[in-house]
N, C-alpha and C positions, 0 to 999 in steps of 0.2 A: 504494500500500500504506500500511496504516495504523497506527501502534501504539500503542494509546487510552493516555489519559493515566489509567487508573484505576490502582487497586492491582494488582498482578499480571495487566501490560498482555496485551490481546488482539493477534495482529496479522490486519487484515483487509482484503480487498479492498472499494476505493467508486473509484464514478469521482465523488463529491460531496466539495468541500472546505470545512470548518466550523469554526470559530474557538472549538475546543470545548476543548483544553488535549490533542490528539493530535500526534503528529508524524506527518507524512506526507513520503513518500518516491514517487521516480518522476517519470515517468510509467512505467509500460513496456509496449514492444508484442514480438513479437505476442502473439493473446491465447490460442492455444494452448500458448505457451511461459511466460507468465504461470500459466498453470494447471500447470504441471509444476512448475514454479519454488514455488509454493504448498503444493502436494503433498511436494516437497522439504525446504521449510523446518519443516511441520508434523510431518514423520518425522524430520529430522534434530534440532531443535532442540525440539520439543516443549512448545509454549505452548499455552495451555491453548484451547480454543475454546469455552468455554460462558460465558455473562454471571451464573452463579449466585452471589452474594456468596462472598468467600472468606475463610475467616480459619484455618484450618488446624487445623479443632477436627472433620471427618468421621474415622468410625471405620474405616471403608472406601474406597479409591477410585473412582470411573466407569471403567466401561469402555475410555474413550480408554486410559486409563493401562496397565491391562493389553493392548491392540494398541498401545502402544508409539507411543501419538501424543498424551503429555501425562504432564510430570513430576509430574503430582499434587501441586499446591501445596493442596488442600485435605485432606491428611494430610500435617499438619505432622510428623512421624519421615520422611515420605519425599521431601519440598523444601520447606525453607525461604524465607522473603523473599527471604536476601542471596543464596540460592543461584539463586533463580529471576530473582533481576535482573542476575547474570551472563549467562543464557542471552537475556534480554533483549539486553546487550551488545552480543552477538555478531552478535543476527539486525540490530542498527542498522548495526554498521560490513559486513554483507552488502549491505543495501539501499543504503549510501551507495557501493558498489564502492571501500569502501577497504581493497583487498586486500591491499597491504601491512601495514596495520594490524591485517587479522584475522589474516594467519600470522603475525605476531609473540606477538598475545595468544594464540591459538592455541597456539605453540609452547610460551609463558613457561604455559600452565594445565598442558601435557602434562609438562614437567622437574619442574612444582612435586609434581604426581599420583608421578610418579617416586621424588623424592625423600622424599615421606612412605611407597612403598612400599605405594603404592597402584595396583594394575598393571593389578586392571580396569579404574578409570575411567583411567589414563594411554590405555588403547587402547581404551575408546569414543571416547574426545578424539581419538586417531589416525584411528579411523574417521569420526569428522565434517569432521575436516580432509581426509581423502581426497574424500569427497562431493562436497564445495565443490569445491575441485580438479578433478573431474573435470567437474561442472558448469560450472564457469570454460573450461573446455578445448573444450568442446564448443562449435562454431560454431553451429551452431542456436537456441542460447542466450545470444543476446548481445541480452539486452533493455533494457542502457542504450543513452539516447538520445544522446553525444557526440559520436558519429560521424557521425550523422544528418543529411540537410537537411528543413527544414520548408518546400513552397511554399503560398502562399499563393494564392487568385483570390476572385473574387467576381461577384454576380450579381446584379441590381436590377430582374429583368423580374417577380416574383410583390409584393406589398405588403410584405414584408420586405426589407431589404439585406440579403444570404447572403455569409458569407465561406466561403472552404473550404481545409480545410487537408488539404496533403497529406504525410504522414511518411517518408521512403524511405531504405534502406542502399543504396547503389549505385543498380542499377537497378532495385532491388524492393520494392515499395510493403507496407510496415509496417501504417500505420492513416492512415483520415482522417477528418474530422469535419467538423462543418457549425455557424458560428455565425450566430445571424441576429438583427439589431438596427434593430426598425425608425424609422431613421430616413434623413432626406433621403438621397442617393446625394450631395451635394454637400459633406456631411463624410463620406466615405466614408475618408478620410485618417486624420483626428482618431479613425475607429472603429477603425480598422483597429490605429493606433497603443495604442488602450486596452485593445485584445485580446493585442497582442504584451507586452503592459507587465504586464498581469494573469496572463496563459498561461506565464509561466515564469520560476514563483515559484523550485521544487523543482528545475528540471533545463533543461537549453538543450540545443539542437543545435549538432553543427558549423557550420550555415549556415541563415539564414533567406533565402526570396525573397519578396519581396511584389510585386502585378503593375502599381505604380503610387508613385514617390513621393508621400511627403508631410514636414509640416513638421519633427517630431520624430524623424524616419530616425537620422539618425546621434545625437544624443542620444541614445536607447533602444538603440542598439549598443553606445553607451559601458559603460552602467549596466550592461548585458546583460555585459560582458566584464569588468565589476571587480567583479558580485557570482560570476562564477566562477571568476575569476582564470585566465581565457585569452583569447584575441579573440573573437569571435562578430560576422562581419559581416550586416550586412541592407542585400542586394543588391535592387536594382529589374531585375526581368526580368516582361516584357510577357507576357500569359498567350501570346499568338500566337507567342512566341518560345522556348515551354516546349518542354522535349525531350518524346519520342513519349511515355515511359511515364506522366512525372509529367500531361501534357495528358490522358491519356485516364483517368487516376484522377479528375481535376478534374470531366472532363466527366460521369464515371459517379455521382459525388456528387451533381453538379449533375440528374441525371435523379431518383434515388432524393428528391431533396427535392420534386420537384416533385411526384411519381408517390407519395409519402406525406402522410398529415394529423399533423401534428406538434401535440399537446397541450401545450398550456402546462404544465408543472409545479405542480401542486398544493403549499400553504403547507398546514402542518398542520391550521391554522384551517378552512380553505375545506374539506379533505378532512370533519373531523369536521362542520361544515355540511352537504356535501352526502347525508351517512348519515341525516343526521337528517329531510333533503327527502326521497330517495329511497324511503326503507327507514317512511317517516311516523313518525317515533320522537316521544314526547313530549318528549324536550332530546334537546340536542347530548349527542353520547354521548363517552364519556372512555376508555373502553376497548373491548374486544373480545373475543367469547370465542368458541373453537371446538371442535367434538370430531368425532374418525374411530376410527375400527375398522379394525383389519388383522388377518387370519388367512389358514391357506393350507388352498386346499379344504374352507372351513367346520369349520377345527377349531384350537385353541390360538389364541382370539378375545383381541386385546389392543385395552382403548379408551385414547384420549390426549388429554388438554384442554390449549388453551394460553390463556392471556391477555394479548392485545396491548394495551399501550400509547400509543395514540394520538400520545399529543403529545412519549413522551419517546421514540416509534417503537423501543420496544425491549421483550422477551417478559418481563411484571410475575408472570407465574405460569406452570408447570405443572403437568400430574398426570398418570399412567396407572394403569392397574389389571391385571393379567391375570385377566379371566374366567373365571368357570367354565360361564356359560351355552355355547348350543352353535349362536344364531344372531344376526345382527349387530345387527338392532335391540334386541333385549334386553340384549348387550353394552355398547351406546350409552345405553339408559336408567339401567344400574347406577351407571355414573359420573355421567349431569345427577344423579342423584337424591341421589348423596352430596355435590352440591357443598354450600361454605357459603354461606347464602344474608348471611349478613354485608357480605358483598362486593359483593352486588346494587344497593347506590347508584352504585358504580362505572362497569357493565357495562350498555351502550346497545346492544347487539347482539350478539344469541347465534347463530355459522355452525355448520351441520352439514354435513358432508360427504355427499352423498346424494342421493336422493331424496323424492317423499315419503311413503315407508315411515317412513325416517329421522325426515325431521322432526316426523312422528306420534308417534312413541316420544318423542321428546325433547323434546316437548310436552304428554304425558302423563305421563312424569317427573318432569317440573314440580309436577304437578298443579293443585290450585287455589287453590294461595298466592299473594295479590296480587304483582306483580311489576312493574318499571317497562321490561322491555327487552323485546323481541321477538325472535324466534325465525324465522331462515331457513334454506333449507337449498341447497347450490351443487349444481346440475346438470352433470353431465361432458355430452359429447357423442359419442356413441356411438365406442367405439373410439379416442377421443382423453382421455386420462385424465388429464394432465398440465395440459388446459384446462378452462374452464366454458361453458355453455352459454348456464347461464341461474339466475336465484333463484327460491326459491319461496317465498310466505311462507305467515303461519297463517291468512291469512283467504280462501288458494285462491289469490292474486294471481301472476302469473308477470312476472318482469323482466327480459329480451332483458340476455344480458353484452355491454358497450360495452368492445371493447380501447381506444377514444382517452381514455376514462376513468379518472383517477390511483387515484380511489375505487373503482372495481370492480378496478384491477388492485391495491389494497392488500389487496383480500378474497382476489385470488387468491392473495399471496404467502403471506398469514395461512392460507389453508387448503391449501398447499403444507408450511407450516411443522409445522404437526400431523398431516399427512400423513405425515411425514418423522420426524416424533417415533415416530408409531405404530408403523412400519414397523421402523424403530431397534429399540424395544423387543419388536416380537418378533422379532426377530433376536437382538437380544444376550441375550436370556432364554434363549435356547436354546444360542450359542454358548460363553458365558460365565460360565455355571454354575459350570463348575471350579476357575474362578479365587476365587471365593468360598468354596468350602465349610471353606476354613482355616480361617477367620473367624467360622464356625459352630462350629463345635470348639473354637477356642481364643480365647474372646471376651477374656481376659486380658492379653492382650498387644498392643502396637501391629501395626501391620502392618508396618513396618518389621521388628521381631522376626519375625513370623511368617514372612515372607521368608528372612532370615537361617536361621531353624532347619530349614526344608524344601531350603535348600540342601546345610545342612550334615546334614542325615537322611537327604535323599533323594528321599521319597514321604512322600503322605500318609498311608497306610495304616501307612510304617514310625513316623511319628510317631505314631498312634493304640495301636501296640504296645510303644510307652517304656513300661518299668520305671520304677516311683514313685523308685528309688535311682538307675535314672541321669539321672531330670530332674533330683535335689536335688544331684549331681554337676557339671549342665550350668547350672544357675541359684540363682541367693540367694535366701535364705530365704523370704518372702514370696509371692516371683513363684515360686519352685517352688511353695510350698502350693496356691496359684492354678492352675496349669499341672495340677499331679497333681487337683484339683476338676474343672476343667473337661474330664478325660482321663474320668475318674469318669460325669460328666454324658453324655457324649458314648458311652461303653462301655451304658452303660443307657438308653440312648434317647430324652434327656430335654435334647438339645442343641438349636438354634437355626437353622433353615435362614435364610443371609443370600442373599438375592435378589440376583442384579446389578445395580448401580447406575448408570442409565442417565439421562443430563441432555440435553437440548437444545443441539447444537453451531451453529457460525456459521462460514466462512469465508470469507463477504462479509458485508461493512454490511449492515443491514435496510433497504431502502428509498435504498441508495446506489447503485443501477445498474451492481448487476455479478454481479447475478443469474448471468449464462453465464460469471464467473467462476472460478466452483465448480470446485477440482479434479478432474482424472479420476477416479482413482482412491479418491478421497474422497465423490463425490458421493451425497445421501442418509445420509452418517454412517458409511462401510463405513471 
């Protein structure tokens, strides 16, 4: 887990670790209790999960905020800095499991809440510390790894030396992984040792085995028990000498590597290189742009554009529109056609979700403005919607999808991403209408107020029926003149429909491999 070093930190799941100024936390398995644990954190404590710059000057919140999954630091009346870097705090000494220290801070926010006679937030602070608590409690969720043993084997029969690790609580195998390094099997020792020295930075098990001494064993035991201030031995037990369960996870790794083709990892560089071979683009491209359509049974058609980032892998633009057209290539041309084309020195490849229906419209969209990117569009495969098939480009060409390909599967994630946007937004256009309509009525007041006064009204309708004399009763001078204008505006039909505010969320890395990290109950934005 990750909790970016920006202003008003994100926290996200990567299984990639990067010397980027983030604090990372973990490991933790398993990975279905990771995802509950995510889901938890993102309800109870409510960091924000979009990358959209923040500075607390929006008139209205996103949606997260109203489902109660984001204290809205970008309406400054409704969380401030210092206030959101408390709730930071909290989720650090969560992921460090220093539980002592969050019931303490915990306790000392809920007497302080008390004490100023502040009794709702004193017992939302009650209800998070229960959470936790009950989280804590539950056996199933014991995703740190102190308890744990880590064994080790390895393998030197393919052109790679394969190390394989295996993570287990008792007798039940947590997670395992496969590291492969190739060099001679004759410093198999010296690798083995550079893997254990690098592999546990953030967190240690109760016990390492590894299936073979070597020179720096008990040194790296050492180091290993004074940066966590407990023992941590690293025992030599012979793979032939492993008990039944951790042996047959060993050997089950060892089949899966053999019976897969493992892709090297793509460097950014190499990725935005091979778009430019593949795709025959005139240069290496810098970004990426995409658009999808979502509606249900061809009606309430929403398009969504995203713009990826190549090199700083992270989403540099969105957009969506709700249509009013009433079929989906038409929907998809409305938006290529309003883009700015300012932006077009940027943008080396334009995806379209579709066919090619699709990438017709949004090639005539275009029209015949010189342009330097090209235009594809990603093939599903029948009944399989979540994959691609294949590309198509504008001059008829067809390109078979390569999953050992880092580059086609970054198209995939990029048109997963807009897919997910679209989807988002026609959903919360629909569900979250109401949360807005204050804001339309009463454009005069922060939302924090507007909160406040529908508490203390009621309804919105009872607020739309205030008497001029009891706003000027209930507010000062000014802000009543305001409040009874905007009551005015709003009575004569001349008020402001504010749309839901609908951003791009994340709760894995882009491109960190933890794509099947995605919370249950979260996934898709719900």
């Amino acid at each position: 887990m990750k909790l970016t070093g920006e202003a008003f930190p994100r926290l996200l799941a990567t299984r990639r670790l990067a010397d980027d100024g983030s604090e990372y936390f973990g490991a933790f398995l398993n990975r279905t209790a990771v995802r509950i644990m995510i889901d938890l954190l993102n309800r109870t404590f409510r960091l924000r999960t979009c990358d959209i710059p923040i500075d607390g000057s929006f008139v209205v919140p996103c949606t997260q905020y109203y489902a109660r999954r984001c204290v809205a630091p970008c309406v400054a009346s409704l969380c401030t800095e210092p206030e959101y870097e408390k709730q930071v705090e909290l989720v650090a000494l969560f992921l460090k499991n220093e539980r002592g220290a969050f019931r303490s801070e915990m306790v000392k926010r809920i007497e302080a809440a008390a004490e100023e006679l502040e009794f709702e937030k004193a017992a939302v602070l009650r209800d998070v510390l229960k959470a936790i608590e009950e989280f804590w409690d539950n056996p199933r969720y014991q995703l740190w790894l102190d308890d744990t043993v880590d064994t080790y084997g390895f393998d030197d029969e393919d052109a790679a030396l394969s190390f394989f690790l295996v993570t287990q609580r008792n007798r039940r195998t947590l997670g395992t992984h496969v590291f492969r390094s190739y060099v001679d099997p004759e410093f198999a020792g010296e690798t083995l040792g550079g893997i254990i020295e690098s592999m546990y930075q953030f967190y240690a098990p109760r016990e390492i085995r590894v299936p073979a001494d070597f020179e720096s064993r008990r040194k790296l035991a050492e180091q290993l028990s004074q940066r966590f201030r407990r023992e941590i031995p690293i025992k030599v037990v012979p793979q032939r000498s492993l008990g039944v369960t951790a042996g047959r996870a060993l050997h089950k790794k060892q089949d899966e590597l053999h019976l897969s083709v493992l892709a090297k990892p793509e460097t950014v560089t190499e990725t935005a290189a091979n778009l430019k071979k593949i795709f025959r683009l005139a240069a290496v491209p810098k970004q990426i742009e995409a658009h999808d359509v979502a509606h249900i049974s061809a009606t309430s058609f929403v398009a969504a554009r995203v713009v990826h980032d190549i090199h700083d892998r992270r989403t540099a633009a969105f957009e969506y529109l709700n249509s009013t057209h009433r079929h989906e290539p038409a929907a998809l041309a409305e938006l290529v056609a309003r883009r700015d084309i300012k932006t077009d020195s940027e943008i080396g490849l334009m995806l379209v979700d579709g066919g090619k229906t699709q990438l017709n419209a949004a090639v005539e969209a275009l029209g015949k403005t010189p342009r330097t990117f090209k235009v594809v569009s990603a093939v599903k495969p029948p009944g399989r919607h979540s994959e691609i098939s294949h590309f198509l480009t504008e001059d008829g060409g067809r390109i078979e999808f390569d999953v050992t390909s880092g580059t086609h599967r970054l198209l995939l994630a990029i048109r997963d991403e807009v897919h997910e946007l679209a989807n988002s937004v026609h959903r919360l256009t629909r569900d979250m209408a109401g949360f807005y309509e204050l804001a339309g009525v009463l454009p005069s007041i922060d939302e924090a107020g507007r909160q406040k006064l529908i508490a203390d009204v009621g309804s919105i309708r009872r607020i739309t029926e205030l008497p001029d004399e009891k706003i000027r009763k209930m507010f000062d001078g000014e802000l009543a003149r305001l409040l009874i204008r905007d009551l005015k505006n709003y009575r004569n039909g001349n008020s402001v429909d504010v749309l839901p505010l609908i951003v791009p969320i994340r709760y894995d890395e882009f491109a960190g491999g933890a794509e099947d990290l995605r919370p249950i109950l979260t996934r898709g934005g719900k």
